[in-house]
C-alpha positions as CSV (number, residue, x, y, z in Angstrom):
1,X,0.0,0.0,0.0
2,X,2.7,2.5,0.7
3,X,4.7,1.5,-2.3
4,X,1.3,2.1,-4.4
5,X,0.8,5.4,-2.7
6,X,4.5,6.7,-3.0
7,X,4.6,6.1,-6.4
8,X,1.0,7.5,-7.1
9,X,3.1,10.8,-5.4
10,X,6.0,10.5,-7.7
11,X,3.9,10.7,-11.3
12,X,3.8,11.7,-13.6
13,X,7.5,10.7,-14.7
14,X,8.5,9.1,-17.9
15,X,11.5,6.5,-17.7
16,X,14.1,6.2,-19.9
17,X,16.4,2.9,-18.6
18,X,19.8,3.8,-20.4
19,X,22.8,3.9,-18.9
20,X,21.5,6.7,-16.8
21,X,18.0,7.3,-15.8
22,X,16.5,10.6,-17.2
23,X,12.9,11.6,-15.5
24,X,11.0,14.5,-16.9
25,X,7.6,15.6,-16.8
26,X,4.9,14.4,-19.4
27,X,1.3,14.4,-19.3
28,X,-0.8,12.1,-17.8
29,X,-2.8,11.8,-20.8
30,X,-0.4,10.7,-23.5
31,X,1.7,8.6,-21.1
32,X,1.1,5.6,-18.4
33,X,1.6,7.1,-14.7
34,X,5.0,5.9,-13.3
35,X,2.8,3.4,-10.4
36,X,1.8,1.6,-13.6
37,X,4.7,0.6,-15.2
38,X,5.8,-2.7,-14.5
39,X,9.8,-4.0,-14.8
40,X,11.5,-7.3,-14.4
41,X,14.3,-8.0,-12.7
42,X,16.9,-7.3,-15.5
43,X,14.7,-3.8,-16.0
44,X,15.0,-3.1,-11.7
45,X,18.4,-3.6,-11.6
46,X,19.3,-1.5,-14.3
47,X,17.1,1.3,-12.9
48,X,18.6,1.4,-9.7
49,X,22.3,0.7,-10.3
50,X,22.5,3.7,-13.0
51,X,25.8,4.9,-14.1
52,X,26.8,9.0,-12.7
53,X,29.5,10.9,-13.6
54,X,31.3,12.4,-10.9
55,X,29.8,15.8,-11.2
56,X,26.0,16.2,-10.7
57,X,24.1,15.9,-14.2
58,X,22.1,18.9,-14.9
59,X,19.3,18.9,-17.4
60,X,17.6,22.3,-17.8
61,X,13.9,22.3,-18.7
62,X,13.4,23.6,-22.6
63,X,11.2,26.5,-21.3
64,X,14.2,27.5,-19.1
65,X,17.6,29.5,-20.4
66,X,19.8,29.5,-16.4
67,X,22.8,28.2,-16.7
68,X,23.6,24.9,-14.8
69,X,25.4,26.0,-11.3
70,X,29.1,24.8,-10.1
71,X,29.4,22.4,-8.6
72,X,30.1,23.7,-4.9
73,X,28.6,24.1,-1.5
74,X,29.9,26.8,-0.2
75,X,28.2,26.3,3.2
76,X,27.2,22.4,4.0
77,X,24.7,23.4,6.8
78,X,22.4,26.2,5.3
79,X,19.5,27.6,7.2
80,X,16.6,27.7,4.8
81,X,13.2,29.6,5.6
82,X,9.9,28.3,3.4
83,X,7.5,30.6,3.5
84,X,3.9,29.8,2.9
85,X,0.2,31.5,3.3
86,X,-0.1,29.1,6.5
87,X,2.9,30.7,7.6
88,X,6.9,30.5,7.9
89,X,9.1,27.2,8.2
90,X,12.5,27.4,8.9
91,X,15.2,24.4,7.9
92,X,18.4,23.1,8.7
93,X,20.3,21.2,6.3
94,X,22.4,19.0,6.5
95,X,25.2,19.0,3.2
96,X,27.4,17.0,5.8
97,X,25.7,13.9,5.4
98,X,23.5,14.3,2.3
99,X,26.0,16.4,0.0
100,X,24.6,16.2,-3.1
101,X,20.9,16.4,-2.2
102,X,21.3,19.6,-0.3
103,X,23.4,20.6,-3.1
104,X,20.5,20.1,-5.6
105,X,18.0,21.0,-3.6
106,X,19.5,24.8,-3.3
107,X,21.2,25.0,-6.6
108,X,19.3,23.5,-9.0
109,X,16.0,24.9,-7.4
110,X,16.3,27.2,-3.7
111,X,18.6,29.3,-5.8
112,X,16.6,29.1,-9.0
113,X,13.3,30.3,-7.4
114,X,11.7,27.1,-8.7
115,X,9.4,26.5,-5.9
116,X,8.0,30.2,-5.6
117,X,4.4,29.7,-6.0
118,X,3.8,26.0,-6.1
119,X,1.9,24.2,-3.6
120,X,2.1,21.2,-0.9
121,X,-0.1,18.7,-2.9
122,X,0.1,15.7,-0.7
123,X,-1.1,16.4,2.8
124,X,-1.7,12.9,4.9
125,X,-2.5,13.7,8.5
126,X,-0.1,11.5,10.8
127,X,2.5,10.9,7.8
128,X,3.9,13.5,5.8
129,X,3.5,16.8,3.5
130,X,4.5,16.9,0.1
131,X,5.5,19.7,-2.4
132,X,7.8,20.9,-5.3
133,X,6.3,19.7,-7.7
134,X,3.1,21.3,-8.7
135,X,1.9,24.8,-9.7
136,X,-1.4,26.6,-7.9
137,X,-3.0,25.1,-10.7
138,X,-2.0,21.3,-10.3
139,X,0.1,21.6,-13.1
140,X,3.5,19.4,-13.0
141,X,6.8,21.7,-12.4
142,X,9.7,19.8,-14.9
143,X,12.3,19.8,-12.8
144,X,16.3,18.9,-13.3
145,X,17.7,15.8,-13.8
146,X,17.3,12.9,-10.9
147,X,19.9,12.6,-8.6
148,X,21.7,9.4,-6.8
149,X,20.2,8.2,-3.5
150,X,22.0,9.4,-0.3
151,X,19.3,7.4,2.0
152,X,22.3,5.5,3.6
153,X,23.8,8.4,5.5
154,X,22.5,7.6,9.3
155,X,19.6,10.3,9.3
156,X,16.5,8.3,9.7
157,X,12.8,10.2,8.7
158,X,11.7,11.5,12.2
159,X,9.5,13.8,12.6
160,X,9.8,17.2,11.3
161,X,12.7,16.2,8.9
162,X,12.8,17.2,5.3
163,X,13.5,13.9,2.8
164,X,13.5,13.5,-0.8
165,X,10.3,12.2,-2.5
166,X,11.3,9.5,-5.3
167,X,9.4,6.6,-6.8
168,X,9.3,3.7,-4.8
169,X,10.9,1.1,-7.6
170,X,13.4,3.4,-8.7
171,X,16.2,4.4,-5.9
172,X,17.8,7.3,-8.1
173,X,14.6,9.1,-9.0
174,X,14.9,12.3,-6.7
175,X,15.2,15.5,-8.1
176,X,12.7,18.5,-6.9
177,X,10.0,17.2,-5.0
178,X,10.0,16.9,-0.4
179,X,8.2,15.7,2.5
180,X,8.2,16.9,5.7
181,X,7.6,14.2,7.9
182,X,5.1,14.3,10.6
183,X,5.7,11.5,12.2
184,X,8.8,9.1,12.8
185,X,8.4,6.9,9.5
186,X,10.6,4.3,10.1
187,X,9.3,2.6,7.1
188,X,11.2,4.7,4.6
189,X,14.4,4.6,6.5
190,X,17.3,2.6,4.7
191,X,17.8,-0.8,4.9
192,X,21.1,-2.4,4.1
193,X,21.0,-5.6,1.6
194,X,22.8,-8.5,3.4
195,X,26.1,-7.8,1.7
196,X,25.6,-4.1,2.6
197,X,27.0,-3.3,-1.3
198,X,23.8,-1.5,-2.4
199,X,22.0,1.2,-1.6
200,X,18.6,-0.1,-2.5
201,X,16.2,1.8,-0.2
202,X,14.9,4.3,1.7
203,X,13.7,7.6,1.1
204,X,17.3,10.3,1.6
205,X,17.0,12.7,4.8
206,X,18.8,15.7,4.3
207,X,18.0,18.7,6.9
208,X,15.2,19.0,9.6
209,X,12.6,21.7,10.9
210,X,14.4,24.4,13.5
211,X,11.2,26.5,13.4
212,X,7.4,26.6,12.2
213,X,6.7,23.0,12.9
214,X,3.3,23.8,14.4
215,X,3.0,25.7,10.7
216,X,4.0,22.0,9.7
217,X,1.6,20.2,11.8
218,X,-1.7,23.0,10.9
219,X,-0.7,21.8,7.0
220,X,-1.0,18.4,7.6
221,X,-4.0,19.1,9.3
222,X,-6.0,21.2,6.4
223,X,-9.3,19.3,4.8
224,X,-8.5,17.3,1.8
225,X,-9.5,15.7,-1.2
226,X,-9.3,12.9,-3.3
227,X,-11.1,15.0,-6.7
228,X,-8.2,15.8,-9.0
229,X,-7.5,12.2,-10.3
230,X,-3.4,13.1,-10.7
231,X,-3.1,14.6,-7.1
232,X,-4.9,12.4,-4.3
233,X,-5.0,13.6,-0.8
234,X,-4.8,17.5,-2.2
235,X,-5.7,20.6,0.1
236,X,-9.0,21.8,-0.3
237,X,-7.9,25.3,0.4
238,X,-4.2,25.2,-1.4
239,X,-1.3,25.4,0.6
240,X,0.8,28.1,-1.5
241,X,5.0,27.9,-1.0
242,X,5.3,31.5,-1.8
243,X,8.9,31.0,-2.0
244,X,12.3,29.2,-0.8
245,X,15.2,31.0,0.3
246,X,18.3,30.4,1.8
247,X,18.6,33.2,4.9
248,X,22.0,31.6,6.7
């Protein structure tokens, strides 16, 4: 059921199994949603033991014309203040042990201004808020290439830390969209394969809330519904991000 529901939350994604995984936004219409897509063994393996250069790989939307950022992080603990029309919430991340998730979370889209007026369109009361990756008007946000997973780093999802939303069969699928957790969800905390050679699981923790986790806790406790077909478990009343910036 969770592995249904996570990937309902990672669609709609199109997957190209290469010798790197490329996920980009597509309609709905014109293309299966990524929870129903099915892969054998040869197909799972290949999408979760993709081949990365050494330097993040950047893919800028066609409607876009930024330039792809260095690759530094200047400071590997930013402070981070979301603001929202349910009020401010302030993060600390952590680029010590998740280095190139905080990196592309503030390069590729803090620093970009890609999450200024999109919305948290997952809300599950006693589990976790979603965003960055839909516009007020439920309209997918295409975001940069995915990233690897950094889920094996020792932070485990408690509550109020910030984690990268992915699809559930595909372990390098990150790239703009987050979850705040509510709760401890020790369900999408990594679990090491018996040889301890693969990174195979969990969902990558990389900061936590230092302030505004009551604004945390009134989102996840906002009416929702289950209308829009794309986006289940949706605010009645949006929840707007007016914008992402880095204040430390």
């Amino acid at each position: 059921m969770l592995s249904r529901l996570l990937a309902h939350l990672s669609r709609p994604v199109c997957l190209l199994l290469t010798t790197t995984i490329l996920l980009v936004g597509c309609s709905s219409e014109d293309k299966p949603p990524a929870a129903s897509i099915t892969t054998d063994t040869e197909a799972t393996e290949a999408a979760v033991t993709p081949t990365f250069d050494d330097e993040p790989i950047q893919l800028i939307p066609q409607s876009s014309t930024a330039i792809s950022p260095a690759h530094t992080l200047a400071d590997p603990f930013p402070i981070v203040l979301i603001k929202t029309n349910k009020g401010d919430i302030k993060l600390k991340l952590n680029g010590e042990k998740s280095p190139r998730t905080v990196e592309n979370f503030m390069q590729n889209y803090v620093d970009r201004g890609f999450y200024s007026d999109t919305i948290f369109h997952y809300v599950a009361k006693d589990f976790m808020i979603t965003g960055g990756g839909y516009n007020q008007a439920g309209e997918y946000q295409e975001p940069m290439t995915p990233i690897r997973n950094e889920s094996n780093n020792g932070l485990l999802n408690k509550r109020g830390t910030i984690a990268m939303m992915r699809h559930p069969d595909y372990v390098d699928s990150a790239s703009s969209q987050f979850f705040i957790n509510l709760v401890d969800n020790a369900s999408l905390d990594y679990v090491a394969s018996e040889d301890e050679t693969n990174n195979t699981s969990g969902y990558c923790v990389f900061g936590e809330v230092i302030e505004g986790m009551d604004v945390v806790d009134a989102i996840g406790n906002v009416p929702v519904s289950d209308n829009n077909q794309n986006l289940p478990s949706t605010p009645v009343e949006a929840v707007i991000v007016t914008s992402v910036e880095q204040v430390k």
